[in-house]
C-alpha atoms as one frame of an Amber mdcrd trajectory, in Angstrom:
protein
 -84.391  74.563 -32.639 -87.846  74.137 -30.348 -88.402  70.205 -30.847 -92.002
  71.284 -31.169 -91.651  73.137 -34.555 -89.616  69.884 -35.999 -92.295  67.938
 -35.050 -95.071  70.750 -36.511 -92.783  71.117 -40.137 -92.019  66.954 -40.361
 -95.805  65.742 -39.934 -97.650  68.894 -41.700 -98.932  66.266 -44.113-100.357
  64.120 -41.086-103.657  63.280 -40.186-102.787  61.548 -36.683 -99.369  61.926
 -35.090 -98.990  58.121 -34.924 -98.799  55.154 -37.404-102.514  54.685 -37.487
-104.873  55.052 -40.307-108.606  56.091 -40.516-109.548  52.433 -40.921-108.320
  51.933 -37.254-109.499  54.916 -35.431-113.340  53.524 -36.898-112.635  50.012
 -35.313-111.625  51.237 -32.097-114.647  53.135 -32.274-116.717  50.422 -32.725
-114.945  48.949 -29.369-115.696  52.093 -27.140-119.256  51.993 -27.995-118.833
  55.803 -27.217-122.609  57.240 -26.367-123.946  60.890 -26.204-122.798  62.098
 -23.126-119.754  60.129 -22.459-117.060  62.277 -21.231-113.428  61.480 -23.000
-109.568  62.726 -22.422-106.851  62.196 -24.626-103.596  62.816 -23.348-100.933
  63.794 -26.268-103.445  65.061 -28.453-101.711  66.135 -31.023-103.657  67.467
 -33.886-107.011  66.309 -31.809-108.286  64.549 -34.842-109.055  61.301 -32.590
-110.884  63.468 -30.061-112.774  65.792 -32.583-113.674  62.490 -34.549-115.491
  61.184 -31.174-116.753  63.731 -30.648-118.549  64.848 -33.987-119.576  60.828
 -34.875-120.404  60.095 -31.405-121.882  62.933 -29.731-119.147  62.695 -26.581
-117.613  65.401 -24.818-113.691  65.804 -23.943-110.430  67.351 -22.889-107.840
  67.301 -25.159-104.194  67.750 -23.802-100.903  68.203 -25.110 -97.175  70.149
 -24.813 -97.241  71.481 -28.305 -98.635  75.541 -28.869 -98.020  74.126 -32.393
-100.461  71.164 -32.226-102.393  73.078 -30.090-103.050  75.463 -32.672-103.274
  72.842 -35.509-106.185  71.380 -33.247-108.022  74.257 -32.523-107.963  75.353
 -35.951-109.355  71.913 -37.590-112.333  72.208 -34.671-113.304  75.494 -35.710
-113.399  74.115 -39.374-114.879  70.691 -39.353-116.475  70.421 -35.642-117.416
  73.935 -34.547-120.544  72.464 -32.523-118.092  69.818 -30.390-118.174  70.107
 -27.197-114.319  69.729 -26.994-111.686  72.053 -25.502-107.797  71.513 -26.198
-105.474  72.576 -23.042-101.533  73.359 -23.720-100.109  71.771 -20.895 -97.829
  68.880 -20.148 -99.616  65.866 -19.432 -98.358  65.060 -16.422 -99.615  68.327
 -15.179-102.910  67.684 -16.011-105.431  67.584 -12.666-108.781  66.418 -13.592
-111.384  66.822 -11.010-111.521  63.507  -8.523-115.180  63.535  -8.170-115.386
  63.769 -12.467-113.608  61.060 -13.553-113.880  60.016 -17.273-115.386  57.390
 -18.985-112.932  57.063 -21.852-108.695  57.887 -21.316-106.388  57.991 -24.106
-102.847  58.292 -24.596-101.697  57.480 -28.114 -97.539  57.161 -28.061 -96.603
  59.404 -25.364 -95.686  57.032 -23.504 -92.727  58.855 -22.559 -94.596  61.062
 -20.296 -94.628  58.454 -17.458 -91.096  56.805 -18.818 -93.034  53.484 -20.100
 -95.616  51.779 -20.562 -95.992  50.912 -17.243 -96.024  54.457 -15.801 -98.548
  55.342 -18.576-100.796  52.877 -17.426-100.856  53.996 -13.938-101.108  57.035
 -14.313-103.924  56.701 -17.260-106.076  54.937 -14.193-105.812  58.224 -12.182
-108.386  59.967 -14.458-110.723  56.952 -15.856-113.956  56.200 -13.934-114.172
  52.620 -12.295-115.324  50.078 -14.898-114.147  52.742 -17.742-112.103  52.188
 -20.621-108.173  53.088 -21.270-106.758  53.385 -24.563-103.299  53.341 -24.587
-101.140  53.127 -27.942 -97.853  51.858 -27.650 -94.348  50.713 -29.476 -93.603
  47.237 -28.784 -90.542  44.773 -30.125 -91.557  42.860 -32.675 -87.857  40.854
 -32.094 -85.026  41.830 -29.921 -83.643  45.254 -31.799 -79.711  45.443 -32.609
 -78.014  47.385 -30.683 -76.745  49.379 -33.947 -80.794  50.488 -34.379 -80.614
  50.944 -29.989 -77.490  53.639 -30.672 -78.455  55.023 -34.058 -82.081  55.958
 -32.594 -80.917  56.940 -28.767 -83.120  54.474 -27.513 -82.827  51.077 -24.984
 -84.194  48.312 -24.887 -86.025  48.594 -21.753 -88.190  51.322 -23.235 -90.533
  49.876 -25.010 -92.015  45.902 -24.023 -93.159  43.129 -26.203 -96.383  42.150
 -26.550 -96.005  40.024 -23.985 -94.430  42.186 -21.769 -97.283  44.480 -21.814
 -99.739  41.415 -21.026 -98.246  40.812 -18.054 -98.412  44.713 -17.027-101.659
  44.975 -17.520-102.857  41.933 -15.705-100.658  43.513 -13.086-102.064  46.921
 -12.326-105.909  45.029 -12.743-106.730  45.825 -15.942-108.375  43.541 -18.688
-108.130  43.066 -21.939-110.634  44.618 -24.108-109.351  44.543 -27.571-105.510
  44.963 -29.381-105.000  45.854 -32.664-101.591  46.570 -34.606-100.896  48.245
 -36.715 -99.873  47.119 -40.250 -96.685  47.130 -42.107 -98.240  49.780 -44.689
 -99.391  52.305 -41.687 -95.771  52.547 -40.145 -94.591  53.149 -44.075 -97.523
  55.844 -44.211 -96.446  57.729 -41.016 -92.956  57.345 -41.904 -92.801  58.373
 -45.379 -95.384  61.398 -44.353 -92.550  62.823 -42.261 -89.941  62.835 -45.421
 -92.857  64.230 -47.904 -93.626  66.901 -45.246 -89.949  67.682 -45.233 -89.883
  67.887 -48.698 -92.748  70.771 -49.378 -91.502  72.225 -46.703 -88.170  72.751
 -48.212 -89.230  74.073 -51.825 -91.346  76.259 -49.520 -89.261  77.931 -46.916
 -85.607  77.349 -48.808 -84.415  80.164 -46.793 -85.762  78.713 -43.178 -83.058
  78.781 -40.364 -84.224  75.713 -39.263 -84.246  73.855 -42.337 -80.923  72.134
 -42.215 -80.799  71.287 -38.318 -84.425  69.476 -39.529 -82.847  67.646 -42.103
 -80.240  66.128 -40.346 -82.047  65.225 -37.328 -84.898  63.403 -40.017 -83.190
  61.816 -42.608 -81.005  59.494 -40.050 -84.256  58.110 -38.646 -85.307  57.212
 -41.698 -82.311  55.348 -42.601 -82.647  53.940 -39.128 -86.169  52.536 -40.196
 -84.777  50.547 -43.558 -82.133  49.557 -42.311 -83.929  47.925 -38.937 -86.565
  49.568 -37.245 -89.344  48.203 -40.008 -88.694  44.967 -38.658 -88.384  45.194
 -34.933 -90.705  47.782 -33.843 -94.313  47.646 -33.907 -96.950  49.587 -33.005
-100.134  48.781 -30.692-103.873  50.148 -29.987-104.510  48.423 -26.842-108.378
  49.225 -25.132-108.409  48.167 -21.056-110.854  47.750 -18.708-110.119  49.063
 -15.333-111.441  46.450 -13.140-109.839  47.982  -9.816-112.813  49.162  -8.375
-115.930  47.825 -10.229-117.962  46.175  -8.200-118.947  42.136  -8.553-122.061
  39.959  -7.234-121.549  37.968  -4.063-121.117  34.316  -5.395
């Protein structure tokens, strides 16, 4: 089965690919200050709802990227019905393939849980400074441990431990690579539950719908363990994090 028509049939019923809610995308909004003119990239767009939103409120322009023909399309589609007038184009492409012009750098960069692109948060972060403009803003969203996960949650979801940080973790990355600290804000108990139980309803229609799909029972086997997964432990030792940074590498600072 292509892994990007499981994701496509298991968040149908999603608005954003990630366990974030309206109410957040607003607040980072009002953290960006985004102004006519600004010039954004989001890397993973997924269904380019972030982007579009930006873009139509806002009055930016930007490049959304991401693997998916199926997201892609999903993307495209919701431009042409809600933001026609954006000035917003959606490229399917991995991310890491993506080669911005050097003498256009942007003034916004997202990356909302892809982290696995650059294997980490680290990686993500780095690369994530390759495209934003000195003194510009990164927005990175990311898993973190909430408390050290059992290693029956580590086997049961094909994950390790060293994949994702804690918050703390993170701090001290970001410090690191000479970015600051802008704003964090997690998300809450009843957004995972939303972007989790969106992925079992999605399943669900999708089944009375297309009984006869091919796909159907490699989908539900590959879903309904995660979710188990999630009860069982991954409610309480995964979180999820909007974290905006300014990159302070190159912005320049009066003489004392």
């Amino acid at each position: 089965m292509d892994i990007w028509r499981y994701f496509d049939v298991t968040h149908a019923l999603h608005t954003y690919c990630n366990p974030i809610s309206e109410e957040a995308v607003r607040e980072l909004e009002g953290v960006l200050d985004l102004q006519p003119g600004m010039r954004v990239l989001d890397i993973a767009s997924g269904l380019g709802e972030i982007l579009l939103g930006f873009a139509k409120r806002h009055g930016v322009s930007g490049v959304g990227v991401d693997v998916s023909p199926y997201a892609i399309r999903r993307a495209e589609a919701r431009k042409a019905e809600w933001a026609p007038e954006a000035d917003v184009r959606f490229l399917e492409m991995k991310g890491e393939d993506y080669a911005p012009d050097p003498d256009a750098p942007f003034d916004v960069v997202l990356c909302v849980g892809a982290s696995w692109i650059w294997k980490g948060h680290e990686g993500t972060l780095r690369a994530l400074q390759r495209f934003v403009r000195p003194g510009g803003l990164i927005v990175n969203g990311e898993p973190y441990w909430r408390q050290d996960p059992p290693e029956a949650y580590l086997r049961s979801e094909g994950l390790r431990r060293h994949e994702f940080p804690t918050l703390g973790e993170y701090y001290e990355t970001l410090e690191r690579l000479g970015l600051s600290l802008v704003w964090m804000r997690g998300v809450t108990e009843q957004e995972w539950d939303r972007y989790e139980m969106l992925q079992t309803a999605s399943l669900d229609r999708f089944a009375r719908e297309h009984p006869d799909d091919p796909d159907l029972d490699e989908i539900r086997k590959k879903l309904l363990p995660t979710k188990e997964a999630y009860f069982r432990w991954g409610r309480d030792a995964l979180g999820f994090a909007f974290w905006v940074l300014r990159d302070q590498r190159a912005v320049s600072r009066p003489t004392p």
